[in-house]
C-alpha positions in Angstrom: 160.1 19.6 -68.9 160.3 20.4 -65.0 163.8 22.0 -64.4 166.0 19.9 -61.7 166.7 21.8 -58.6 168.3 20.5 -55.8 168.0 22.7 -52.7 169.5 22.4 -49.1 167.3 20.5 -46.7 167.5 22.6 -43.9 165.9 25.8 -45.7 162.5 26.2 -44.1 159.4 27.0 -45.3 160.3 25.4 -48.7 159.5 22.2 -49.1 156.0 21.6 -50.8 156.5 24.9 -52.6 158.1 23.9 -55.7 157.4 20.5 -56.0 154.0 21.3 -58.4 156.4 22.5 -61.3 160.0 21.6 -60.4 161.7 18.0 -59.8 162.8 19.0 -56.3 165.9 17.3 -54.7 166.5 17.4 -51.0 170.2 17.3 -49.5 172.4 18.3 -46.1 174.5 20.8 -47.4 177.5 18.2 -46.4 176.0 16.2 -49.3 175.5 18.6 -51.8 178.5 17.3 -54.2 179.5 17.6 -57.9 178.0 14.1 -58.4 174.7 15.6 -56.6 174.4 18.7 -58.3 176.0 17.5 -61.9 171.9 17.3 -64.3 170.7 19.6 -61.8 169.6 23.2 -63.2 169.4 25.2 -60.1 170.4 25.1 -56.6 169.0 26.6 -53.5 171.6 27.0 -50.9 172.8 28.3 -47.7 176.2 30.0 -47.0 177.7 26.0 -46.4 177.7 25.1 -49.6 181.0 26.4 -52.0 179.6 27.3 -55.1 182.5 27.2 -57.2 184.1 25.1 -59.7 185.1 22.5 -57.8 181.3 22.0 -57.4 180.1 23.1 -60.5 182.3 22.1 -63.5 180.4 20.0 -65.9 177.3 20.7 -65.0 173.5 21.7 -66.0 173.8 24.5 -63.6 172.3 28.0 -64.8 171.2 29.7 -61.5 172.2 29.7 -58.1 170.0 31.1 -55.3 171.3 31.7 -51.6 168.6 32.1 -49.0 171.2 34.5 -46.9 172.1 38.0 -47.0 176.1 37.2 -47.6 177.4 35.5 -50.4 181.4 35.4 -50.0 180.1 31.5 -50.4 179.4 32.0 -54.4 182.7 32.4 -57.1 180.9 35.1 -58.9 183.3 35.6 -60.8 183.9 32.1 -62.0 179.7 32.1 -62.3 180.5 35.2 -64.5 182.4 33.3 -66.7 180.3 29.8 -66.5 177.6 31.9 -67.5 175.7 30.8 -64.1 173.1 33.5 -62.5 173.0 33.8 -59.1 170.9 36.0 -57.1 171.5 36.0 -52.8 168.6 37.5 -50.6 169.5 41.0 -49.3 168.2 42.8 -46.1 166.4 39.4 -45.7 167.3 39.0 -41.8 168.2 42.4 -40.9 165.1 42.9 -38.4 166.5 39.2 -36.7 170.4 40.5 -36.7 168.9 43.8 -35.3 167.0 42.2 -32.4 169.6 39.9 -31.7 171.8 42.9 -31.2 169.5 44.5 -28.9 169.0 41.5 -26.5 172.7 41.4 -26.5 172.7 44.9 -25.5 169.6 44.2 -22.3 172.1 41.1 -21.1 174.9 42.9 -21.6 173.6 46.1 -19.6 171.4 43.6 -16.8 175.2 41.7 -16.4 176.6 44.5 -15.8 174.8 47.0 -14.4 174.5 49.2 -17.3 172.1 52.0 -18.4 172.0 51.7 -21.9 170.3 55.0 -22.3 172.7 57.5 -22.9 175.7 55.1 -24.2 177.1 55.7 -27.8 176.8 52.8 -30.2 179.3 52.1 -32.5 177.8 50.6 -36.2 180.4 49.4 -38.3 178.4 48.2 -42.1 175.5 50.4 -42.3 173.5 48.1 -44.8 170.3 46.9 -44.2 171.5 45.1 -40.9 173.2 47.9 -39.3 170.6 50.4 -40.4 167.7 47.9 -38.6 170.7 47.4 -35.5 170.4 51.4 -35.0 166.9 51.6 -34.9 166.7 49.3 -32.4 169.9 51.8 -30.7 167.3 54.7 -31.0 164.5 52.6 -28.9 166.8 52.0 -26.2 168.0 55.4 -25.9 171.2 54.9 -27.8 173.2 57.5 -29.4 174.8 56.1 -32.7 178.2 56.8 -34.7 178.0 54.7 -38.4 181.1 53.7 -40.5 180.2 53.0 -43.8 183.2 54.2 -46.1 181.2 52.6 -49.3 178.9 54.3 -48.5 179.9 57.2 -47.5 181.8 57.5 -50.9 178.6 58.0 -52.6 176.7 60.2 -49.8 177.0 63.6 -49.9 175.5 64.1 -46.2 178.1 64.1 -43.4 176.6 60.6 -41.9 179.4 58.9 -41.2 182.4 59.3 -39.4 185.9 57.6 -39.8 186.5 54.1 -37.8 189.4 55.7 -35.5 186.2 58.2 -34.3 184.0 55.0 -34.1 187.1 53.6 -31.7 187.9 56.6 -29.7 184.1 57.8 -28.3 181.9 54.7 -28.9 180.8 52.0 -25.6 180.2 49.8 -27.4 181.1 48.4 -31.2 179.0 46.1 -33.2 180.1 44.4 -36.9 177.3 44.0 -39.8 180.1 44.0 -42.8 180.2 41.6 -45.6 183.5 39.7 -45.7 185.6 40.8 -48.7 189.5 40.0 -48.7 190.4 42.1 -51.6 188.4 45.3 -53.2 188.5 48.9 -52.7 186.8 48.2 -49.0 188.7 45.1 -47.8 186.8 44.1 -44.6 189.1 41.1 -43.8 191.1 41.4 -39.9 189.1 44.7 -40.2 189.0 44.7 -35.6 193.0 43.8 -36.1 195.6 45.0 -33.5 196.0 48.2 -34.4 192.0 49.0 -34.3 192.1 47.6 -31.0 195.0 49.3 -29.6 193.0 52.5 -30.5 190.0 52.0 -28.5 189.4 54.5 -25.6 186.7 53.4 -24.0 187.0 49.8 -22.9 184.1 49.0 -24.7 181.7 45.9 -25.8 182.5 44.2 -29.4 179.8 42.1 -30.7 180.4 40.1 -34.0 177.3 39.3 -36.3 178.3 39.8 -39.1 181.2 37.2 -40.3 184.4 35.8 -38.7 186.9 36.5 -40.6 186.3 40.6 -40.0 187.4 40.0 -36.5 191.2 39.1 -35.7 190.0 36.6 -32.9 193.8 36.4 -31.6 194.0 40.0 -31.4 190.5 40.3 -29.7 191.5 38.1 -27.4 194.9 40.0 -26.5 192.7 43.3 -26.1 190.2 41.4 -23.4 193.8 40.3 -21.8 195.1 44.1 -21.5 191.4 45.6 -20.8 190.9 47.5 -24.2 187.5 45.6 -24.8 185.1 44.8 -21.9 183.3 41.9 -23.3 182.5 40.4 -26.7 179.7 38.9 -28.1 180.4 36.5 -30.8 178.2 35.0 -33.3 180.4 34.8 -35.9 184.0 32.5 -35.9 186.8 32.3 -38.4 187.2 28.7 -38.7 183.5 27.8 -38.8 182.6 24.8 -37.5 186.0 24.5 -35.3 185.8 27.8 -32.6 188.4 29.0 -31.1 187.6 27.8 -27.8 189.8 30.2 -25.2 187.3 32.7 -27.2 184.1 30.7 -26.7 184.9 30.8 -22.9 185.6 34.5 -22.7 183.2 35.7 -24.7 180.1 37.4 -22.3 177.7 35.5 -25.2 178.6 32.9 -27.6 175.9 31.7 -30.6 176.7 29.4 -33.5 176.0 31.9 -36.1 172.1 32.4 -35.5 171.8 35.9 -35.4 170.4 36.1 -38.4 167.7 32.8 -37.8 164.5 34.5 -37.0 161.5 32.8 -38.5 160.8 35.9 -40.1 163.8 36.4 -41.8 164.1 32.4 -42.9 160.7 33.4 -44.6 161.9 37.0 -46.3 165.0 34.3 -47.8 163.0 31.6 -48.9 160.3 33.9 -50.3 163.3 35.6 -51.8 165.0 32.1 -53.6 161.4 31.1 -54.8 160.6 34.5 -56.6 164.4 33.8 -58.5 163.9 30.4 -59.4 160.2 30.7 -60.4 161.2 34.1 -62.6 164.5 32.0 -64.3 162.3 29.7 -65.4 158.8 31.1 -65.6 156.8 29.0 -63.2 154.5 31.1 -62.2 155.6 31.8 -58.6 156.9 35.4 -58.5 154.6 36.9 -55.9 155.3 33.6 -53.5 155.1 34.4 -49.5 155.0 32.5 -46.6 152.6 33.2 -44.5 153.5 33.6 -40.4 151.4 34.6 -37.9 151.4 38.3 -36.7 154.2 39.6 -35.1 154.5 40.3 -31.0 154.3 44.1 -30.2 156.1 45.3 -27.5 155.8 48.8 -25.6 159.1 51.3 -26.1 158.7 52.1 -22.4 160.2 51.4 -19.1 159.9 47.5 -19.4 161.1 47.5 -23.1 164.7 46.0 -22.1 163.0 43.3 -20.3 160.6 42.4 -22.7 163.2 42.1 -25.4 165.1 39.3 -23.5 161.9 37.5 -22.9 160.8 37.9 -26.4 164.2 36.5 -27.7 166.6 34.8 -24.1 169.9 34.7 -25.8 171.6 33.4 -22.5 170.1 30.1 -23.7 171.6 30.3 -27.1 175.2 31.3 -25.7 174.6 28.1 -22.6 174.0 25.6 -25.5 177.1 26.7 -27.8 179.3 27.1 -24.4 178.0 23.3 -23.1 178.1 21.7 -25.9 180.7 23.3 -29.0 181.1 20.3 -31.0 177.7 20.1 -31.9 178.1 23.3 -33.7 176.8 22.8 -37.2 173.9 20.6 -35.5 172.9 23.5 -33.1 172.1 25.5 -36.7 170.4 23.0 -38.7 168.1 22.2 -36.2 167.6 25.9 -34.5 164.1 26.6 -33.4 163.8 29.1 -35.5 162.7 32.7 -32.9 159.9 35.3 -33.8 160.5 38.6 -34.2 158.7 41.3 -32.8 157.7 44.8 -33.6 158.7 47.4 -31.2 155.6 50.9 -30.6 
């Protein structure tokens, strides 16, 4: 018998995949409900869906895949104890979180009459995003502090330095953590007032990773009394509702599509196929989606340049700014970019 899986509509490159040896079941994740998923066997979700008991008491449920990087969207600990699998898609859309990042950085530095070159870059989550964010920091010329204090509990090189350091020398101060309210490594309010009361150098915050790591109130006190320069904001704490005196301040404003390169939507779909078809042995585990070949660009004079033609955040940040309500519509229906590789 097929298993049941009911998947999120708005995850591309999926349909027509599965359909050969699952019963597949399309929904918006607004209507992905208890009633929906209750004979279903496995979902395929994004981070709008609340896996939790609410949604999955009494059901057929036995494996959950997320076609993100973050999954502070899954209970794992009540899957733990329903005995449900779940399996997210790590490093998945670092390259498009990275490259979003930089063409922050090229508007940022055009807007104001920066030279990047030469600036120090402050990485804050030194995962798989932040580790592809300071690669592209090291094509622009970038020097780069990292705070990672999970990992640097288990490094034994001296890579990292302490967030205070990060606050005192760096220009500017980007965010690729997970969101985790409890833990050794609570990341929660992590920018709160106190981080931004120690900040020396009037410098540029940018938020990819998730709201809730930001204290928007208290960012928006430090743009008030000139500790931070500008923000770029990607991530909001009240998801679909922004604050809105941020969304005007804010030198860029996206709704949360850092992360929503075609590549990466690939590398997360390839990722939820391989789990489903290995849970239930359907013969799928080598599954990839085939894209077309990558642009290269030059690392030369003209690099800045080409990375704002290759991705033109300004038109993201106009459409958000215009038109905020529309929020949740602006992601379902994003034209998903390409990335690029940069030589």
């Amino acid at each position: 018998m097929k298993p049941i899986i009911v998947a999120d509509t708005n995850i591309p490159f999926l349909k027509g995949v599965l359909e050969h040896v699952a019963e597949m079941r399309y929904f918006p994740a607004s209507q992905i409900t208890p009633e929906v998923v209750r004979d279903a066997d496995a979902l395929i979700v994004r981070t709008r869906t609340r896996c939790n008991a609410a949604l999955l008491d009494n059901t057929r449920v036995k494996l959950i895949t997320t076609a993100t990087i973050g999954f502070d969207h899954i209970d794992t600990e009540y899957c733990r104890r329903a005995n449900i699998r779940w399996q997210n898609a790590p490093g998945c859309n670092a390259d498009s979180v990275g490259q979003y990042v930089a063409s922050a950085l090229c508007f940022w530095a055009k807007k104001r009459a920066k030279t990047l070159s030469g600036l120090t870059l402050g990485i804050v989550g030194c995962g798989h995003v932040g580790t592809s964010v300071e690669r592209m920091a090291q094509h622009l010329g970038m020097r780069v502090l990292r705070n990672d204090p999970p990992l640097q509990a288990v490094s034994e090189a001296n890579a990292y330095v302490s967030l205070d350091e990060i606050a005192a020398k760096a220009d500017v101060i980007t965010f690729h953590t997970p969101l985790a309210e409890k833990g050794a490594f609570p990341t929660y309010h992590l920018a709160d007032a106190r981080f931004f009361e120690k900040l020396q150098r009037s410098p540029l915050i940018i938020n990819s990773a998730r709201g809730g790591v930001i204290d928007e109130q208290a960012l928006l006190s430090a743009l008030d009394n000139g500790r931070v320069s500008d923000c770029v904001v990607d991530c909001w704490e009240n998801e679909p509702l922004l604050n809105r005196t941020l969304l005007e301040r804010a030198l860029l404003a996206t709704p949360h599509i850092a992360g929503y390169s075609a590549d990466g939507k690939a590398n997360a779909t390839q990722a939820c196929v391989r789990a489903v078809s290995r849970f239930f042995d359907l013969g799928l585990d080598d599954f990839t989606v085939s894209l077309p070949k990558k642009q290269t660009l030059c690392n030369d004079a003209f690099l800045q340049e080409r990375l704002l033609q290759n991705y033109p955040i300004e038109r993201d940040s106009e459409l958000l700014k215009s038109s905020p309500e529309t929020f949740e519509q602006q992601r379902s229906t994003y034209p998903v970019r390409r990335e690029c590789e940069i030589r």
